[in-house]
C-alpha positions in Angstrom: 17.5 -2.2 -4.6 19.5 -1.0 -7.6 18.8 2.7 -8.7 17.1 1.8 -12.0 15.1 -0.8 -10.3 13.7 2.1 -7.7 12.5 3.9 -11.0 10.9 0.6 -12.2 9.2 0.0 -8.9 8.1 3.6 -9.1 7.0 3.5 -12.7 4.9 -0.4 -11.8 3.5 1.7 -8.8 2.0 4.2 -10.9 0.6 1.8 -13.8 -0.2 -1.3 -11.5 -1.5 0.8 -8.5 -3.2 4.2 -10.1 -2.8 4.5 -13.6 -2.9 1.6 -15.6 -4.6 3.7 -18.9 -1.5 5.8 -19.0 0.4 3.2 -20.8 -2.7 1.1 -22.3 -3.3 -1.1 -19.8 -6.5 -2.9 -18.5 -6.0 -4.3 -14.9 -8.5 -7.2 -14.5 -11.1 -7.2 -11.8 -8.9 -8.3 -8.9 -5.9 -6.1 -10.0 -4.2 -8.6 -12.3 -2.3 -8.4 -15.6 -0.5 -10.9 -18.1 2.9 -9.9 -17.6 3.6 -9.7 -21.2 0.7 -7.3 -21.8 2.2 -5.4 -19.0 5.8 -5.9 -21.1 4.3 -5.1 -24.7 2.6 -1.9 -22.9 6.0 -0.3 -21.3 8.0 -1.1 -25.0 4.8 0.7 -26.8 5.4 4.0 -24.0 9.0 4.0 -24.0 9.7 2.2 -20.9 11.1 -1.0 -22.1 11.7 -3.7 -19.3 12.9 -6.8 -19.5 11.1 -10.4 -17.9 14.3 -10.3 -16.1 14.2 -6.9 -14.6 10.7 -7.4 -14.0 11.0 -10.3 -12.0 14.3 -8.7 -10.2 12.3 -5.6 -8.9 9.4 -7.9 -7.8 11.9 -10.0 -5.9 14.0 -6.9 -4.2 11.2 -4.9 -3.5 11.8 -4.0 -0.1 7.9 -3.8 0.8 7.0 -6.2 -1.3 4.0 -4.4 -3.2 4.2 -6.3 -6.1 3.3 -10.2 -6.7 3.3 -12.9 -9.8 0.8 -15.5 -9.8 2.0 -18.7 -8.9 2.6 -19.6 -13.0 4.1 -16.3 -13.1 2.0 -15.0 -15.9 0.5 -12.7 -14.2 1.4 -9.6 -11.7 -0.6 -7.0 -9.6 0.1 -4.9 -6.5 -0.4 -5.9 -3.7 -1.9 -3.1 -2.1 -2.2 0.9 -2.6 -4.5 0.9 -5.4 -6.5 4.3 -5.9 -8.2 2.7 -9.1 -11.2 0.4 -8.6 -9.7 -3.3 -8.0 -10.6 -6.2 -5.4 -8.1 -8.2 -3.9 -10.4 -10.9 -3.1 -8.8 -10.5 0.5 -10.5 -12.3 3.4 -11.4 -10.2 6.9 -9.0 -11.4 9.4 -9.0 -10.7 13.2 -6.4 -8.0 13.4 -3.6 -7.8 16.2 -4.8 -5.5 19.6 -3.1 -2.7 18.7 -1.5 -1.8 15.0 0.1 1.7 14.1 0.4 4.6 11.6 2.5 7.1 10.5 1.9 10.2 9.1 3.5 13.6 9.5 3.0 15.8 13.0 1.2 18.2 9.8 -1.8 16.3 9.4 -2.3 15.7 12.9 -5.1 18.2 13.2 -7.2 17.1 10.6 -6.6 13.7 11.5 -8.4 14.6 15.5 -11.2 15.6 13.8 -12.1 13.2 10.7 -10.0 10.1 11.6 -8.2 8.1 9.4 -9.2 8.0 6.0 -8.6 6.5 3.0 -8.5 9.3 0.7 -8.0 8.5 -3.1 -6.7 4.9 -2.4 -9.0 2.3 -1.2 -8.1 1.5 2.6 -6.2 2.8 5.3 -3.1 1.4 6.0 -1.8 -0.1 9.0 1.1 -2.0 10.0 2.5 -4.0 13.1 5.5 -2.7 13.4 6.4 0.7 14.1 9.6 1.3 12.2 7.8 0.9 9.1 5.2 4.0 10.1 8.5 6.1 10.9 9.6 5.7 7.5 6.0 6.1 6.3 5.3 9.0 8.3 8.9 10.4 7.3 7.7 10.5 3.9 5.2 13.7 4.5 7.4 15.4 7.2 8.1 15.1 10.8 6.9 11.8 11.5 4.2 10.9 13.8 3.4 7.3 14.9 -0.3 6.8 16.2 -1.2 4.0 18.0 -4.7 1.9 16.8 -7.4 0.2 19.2 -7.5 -2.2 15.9 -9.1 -5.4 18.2 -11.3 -2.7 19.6 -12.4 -1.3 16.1 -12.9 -5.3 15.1 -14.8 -6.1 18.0 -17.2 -2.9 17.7 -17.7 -4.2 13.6 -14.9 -2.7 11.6 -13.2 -5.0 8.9 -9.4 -5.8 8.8 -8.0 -7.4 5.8 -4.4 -8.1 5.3 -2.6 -7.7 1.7 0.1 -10.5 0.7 2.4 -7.5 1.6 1.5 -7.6 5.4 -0.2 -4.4 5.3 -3.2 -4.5 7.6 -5.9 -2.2 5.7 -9.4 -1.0 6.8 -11.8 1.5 5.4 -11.4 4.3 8.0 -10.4 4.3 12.0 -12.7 7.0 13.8 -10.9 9.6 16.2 -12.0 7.1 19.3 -10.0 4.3 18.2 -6.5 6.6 17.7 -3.8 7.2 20.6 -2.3 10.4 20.0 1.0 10.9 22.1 2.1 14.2 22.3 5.9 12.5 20.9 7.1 12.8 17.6 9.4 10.5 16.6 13.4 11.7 16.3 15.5 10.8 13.7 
């Protein structure tokens, strides 16, 4: 992705994911917007963007987080909302095991509370471990941790999956979480 279209995704993050009243936007119910409410809105704070651009950075986003509606008029994120939105995503069975990253910091608090969700709505979780590096990466020395996920779901917990591919849940207790003693190398 181009370097102005990192500072688009970043600025869509903030107002589709977190801050939408920042720049005079309502996000409907389930996290939608009209894209040209969304447009108007970044002209009106200085941000102007294009249709074109807009629809470039959805495109290139290398995690996907944001998505049109199938006409186009409208756009949300796909997941990592810390305002009040439902995705209107159905519980799935999750895979046996799925992972997270975080940094070898947060360990400790992590052994005693779990995963939580914080100020965003669910946990994430992902298939794939590379991902979680770069995740983890993010907040320090990265940490992956390993998840009893089909455990968790068979013992009652929900797993939803965004259009993204992130698996998310509401929290994963201490007993579900493989801590290694490894951190990951870079």
């Amino acid at each position: 992705m181009k370097r102005s279209n990192i500072k688009v995704s970043k600025f869509l993050s903030l107002v589709l994911r977190h801050r939408p009243e920042e720049i005079g936007l309502t996000l409907k119910k389930d996290g939608w917007v009209a894209v040209s409410d969304l447009l108007e809105a970044c002209a009106r704070h200085n941000f102007p963007l294009t249709a074109e651009t807009l629809a470039e950075v959805v495109r290139t986003n290398d995690k996907q987080r944001f998505a049109f509606s199938d006409d186009h008029s409208m756009i949300r994120a796909s997941q990592g909302h810390s305002v009040e939105v439902d995705l209107q995503l159905e519980s799935l069975v999750p895979p046996e095991s799925l992972y997270h990253g975080t940094a070898d910091r947060f360990l400790s608090s992590i052994k005693e509370e779990g995963l939580i969700k914080g100020q965003r709505l669910h946990v994430h979780l992902s298939e794939n471990t590379q991902t979680v590096v770069e995740v983890g990466s993010r907040y320090g020395r990265p940490v992956v941790l390993k998840i009893a996920s089909g455990r968790m779901n068979e013992d009652g917990h929900l797993f939803f999956r965004s259009a993204n591919g992130v698996w998310l849940t509401e929290h994963v207790p201490v007993n579900y979480i493989e801590f290694s003693n490894k951190e990951v190398d870079r």
